[in-house]
C-alpha positions as CSV (number, residue, x, y, z in Angstrom):
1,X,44.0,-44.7,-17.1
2,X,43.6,-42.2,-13.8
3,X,45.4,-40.3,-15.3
4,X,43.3,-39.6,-18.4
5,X,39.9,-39.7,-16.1
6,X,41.7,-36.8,-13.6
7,X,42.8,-35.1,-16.6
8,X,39.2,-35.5,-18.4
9,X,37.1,-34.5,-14.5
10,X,39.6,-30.9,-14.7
11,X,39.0,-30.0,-17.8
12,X,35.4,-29.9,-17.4
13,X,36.1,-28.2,-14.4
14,X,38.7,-25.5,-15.2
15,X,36.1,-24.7,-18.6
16,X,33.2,-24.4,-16.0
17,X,30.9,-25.8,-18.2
18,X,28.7,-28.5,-15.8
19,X,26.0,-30.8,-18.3
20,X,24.3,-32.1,-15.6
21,X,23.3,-28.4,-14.7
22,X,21.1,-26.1,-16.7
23,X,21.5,-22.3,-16.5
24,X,18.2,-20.6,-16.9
25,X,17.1,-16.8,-17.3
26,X,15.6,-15.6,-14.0
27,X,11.7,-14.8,-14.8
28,X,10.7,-11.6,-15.5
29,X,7.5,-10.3,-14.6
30,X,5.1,-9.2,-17.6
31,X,2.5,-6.4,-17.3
32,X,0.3,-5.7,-17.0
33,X,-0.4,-7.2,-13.1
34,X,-2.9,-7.3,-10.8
35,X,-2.6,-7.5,-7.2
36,X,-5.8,-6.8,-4.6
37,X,-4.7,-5.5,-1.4
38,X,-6.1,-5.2,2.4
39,X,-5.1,-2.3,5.0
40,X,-6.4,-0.7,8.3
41,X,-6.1,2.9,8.4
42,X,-5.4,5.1,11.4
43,X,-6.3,9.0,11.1
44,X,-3.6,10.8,13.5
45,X,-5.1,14.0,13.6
46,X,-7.0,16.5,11.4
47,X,-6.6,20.4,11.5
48,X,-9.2,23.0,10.3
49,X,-9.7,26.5,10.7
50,X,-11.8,25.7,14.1
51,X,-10.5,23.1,15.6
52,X,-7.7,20.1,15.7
53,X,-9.0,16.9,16.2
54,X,-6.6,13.6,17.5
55,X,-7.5,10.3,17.0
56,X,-8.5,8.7,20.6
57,X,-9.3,12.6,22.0
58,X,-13.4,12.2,22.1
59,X,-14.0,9.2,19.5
60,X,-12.0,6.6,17.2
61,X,-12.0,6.0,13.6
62,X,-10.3,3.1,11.8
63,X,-10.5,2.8,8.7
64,X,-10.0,-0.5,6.7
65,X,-9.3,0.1,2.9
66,X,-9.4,-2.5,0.5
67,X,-8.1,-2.0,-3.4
68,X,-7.1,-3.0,-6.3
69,X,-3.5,-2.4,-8.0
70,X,-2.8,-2.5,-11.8
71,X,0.6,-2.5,-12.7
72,X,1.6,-1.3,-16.1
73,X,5.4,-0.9,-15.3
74,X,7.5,-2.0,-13.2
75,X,7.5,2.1,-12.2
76,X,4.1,2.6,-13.1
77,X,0.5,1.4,-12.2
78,X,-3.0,2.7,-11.1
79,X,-4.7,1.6,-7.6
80,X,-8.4,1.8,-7.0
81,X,-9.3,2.1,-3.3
82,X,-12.2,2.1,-1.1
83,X,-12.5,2.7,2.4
84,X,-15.3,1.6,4.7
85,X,-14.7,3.3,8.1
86,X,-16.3,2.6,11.9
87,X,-16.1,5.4,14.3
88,X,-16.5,4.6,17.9
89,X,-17.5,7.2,20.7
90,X,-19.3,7.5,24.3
91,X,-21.1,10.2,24.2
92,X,-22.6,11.1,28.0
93,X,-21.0,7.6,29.0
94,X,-22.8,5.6,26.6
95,X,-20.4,3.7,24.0
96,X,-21.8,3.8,20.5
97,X,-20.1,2.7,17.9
98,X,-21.6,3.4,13.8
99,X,-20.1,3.1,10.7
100,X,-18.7,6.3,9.9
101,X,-17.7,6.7,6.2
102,X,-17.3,5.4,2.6
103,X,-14.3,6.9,0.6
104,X,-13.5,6.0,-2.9
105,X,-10.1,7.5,-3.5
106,X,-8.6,6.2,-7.1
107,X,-5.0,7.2,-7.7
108,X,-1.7,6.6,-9.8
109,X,1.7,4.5,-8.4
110,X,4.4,5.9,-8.9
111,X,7.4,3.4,-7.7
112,X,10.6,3.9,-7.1
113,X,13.7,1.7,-5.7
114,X,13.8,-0.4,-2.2
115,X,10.2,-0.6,-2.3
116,X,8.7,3.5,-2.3
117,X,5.9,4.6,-3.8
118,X,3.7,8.0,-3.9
119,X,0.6,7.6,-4.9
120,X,-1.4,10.9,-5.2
121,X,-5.5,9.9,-4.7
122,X,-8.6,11.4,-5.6
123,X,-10.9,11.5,-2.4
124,X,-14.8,10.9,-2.9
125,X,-16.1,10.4,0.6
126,X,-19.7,9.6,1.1
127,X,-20.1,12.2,4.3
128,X,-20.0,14.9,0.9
129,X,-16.6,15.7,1.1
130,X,-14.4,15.3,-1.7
131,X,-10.5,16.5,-1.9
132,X,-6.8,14.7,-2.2
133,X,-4.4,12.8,-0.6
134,X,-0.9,12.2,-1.2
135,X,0.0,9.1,0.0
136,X,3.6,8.0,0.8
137,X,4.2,4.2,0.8
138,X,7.4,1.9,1.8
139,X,7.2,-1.8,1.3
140,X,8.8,-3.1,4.7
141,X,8.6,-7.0,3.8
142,X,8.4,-9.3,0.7
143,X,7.5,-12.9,0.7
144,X,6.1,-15.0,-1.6
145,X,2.7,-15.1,-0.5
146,X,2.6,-11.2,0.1
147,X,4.2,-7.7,0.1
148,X,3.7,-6.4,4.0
149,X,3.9,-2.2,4.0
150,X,3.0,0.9,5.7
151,X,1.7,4.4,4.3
152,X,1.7,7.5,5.6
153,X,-1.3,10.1,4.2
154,X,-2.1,13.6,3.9
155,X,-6.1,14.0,3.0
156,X,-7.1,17.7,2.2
157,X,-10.9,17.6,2.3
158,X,-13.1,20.4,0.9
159,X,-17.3,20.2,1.0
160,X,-20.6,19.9,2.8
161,X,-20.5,23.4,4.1
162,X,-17.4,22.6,6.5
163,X,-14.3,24.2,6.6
164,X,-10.9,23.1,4.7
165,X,-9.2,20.4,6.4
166,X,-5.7,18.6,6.5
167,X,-4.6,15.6,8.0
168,X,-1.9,12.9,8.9
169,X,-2.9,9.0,8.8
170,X,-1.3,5.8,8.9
171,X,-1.9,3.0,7.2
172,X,-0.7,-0.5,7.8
173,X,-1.0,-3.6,5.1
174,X,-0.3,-6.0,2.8
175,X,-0.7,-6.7,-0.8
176,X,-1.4,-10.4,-2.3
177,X,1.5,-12.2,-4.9
């Protein structure tokens, strides 16, 4: 009889089929998705003919963009961004602080493996300026509540009888799940 049990308990074993277990696909994810995001944005510095401006020189600017992602692949999606920013100075010793900016800058994801993605943006900026910004993005952690990442930026801004300008910001943030 213990014999015929062992024999019956290794043969379910050596098959590696397990009836008290249930094998099930792992989800996949459908698109399209949306996920809304929330950021701060640094600007490094910004070059133009004139002059080269850093961030913390004479003022500071931070930015904090807020958007919306819509994922139609998993390589493939299209963010809508806008960018409220509050500059900071003290003029003659007097600390003033105003806010600065609106930016609109709507743009296609492109992602690739281990969590990059470029995104080149329109730039609509409510000071009159309008231009691009290529926008290179690494997710650095994922959990289940969010997707934590940084971005580095290169805005090219054009208008409102300035001259051409190019810049370098970072951007930290994290997207919802």
């Amino acid at each position: 009889m213990t014999k015929t049990f062992l024999l019956l308990v290794f043969s379910f074993v050596l098959t590696g089929t397990v009836f008290a277990q249930n094998a099930t696909p792992a989800a996949t994810e459908t698109y399209p998705r949306v996920k809304a995001y929330m950021s701060f944005i640094i600007p490094w510095v910004t070059i133009n003919k004139n002059t080269t401006t850093y961030e913390f020189q004479n003022a500071t600017t931070i930015g904090f963009p807020v958007g919306i992602n819509v994922y139609y692949r998993k390589s493939f999606g299209f963010s809508y961004e806008f960018t409220p920013s509050v500059a900071w100075s003290a003029p003659n010793g007097k600390s003033t602080s105003k806010t600065g900016n609106l930016l609109f800058d709507p743009g296609p994801i492109f992602r690739f493996d281990h969590g990059f993605n470029f995104i080149p943006r329109l730039a609509f900026e409510t000071q009159g300026r309008f231009g691009v910004t290529p926008v290179f993005n690494k997710v650095y952690l994922r959990t289940q509540d969010a997707d934590y990442w940084f971005s580095v930026s290169l805005p090219v801004r054009f208008g409102n009888n300035l001259p051409a300008s190019i810049g370098a910001n970072l951007q930290i943030g994290f997207t919802f799940n």
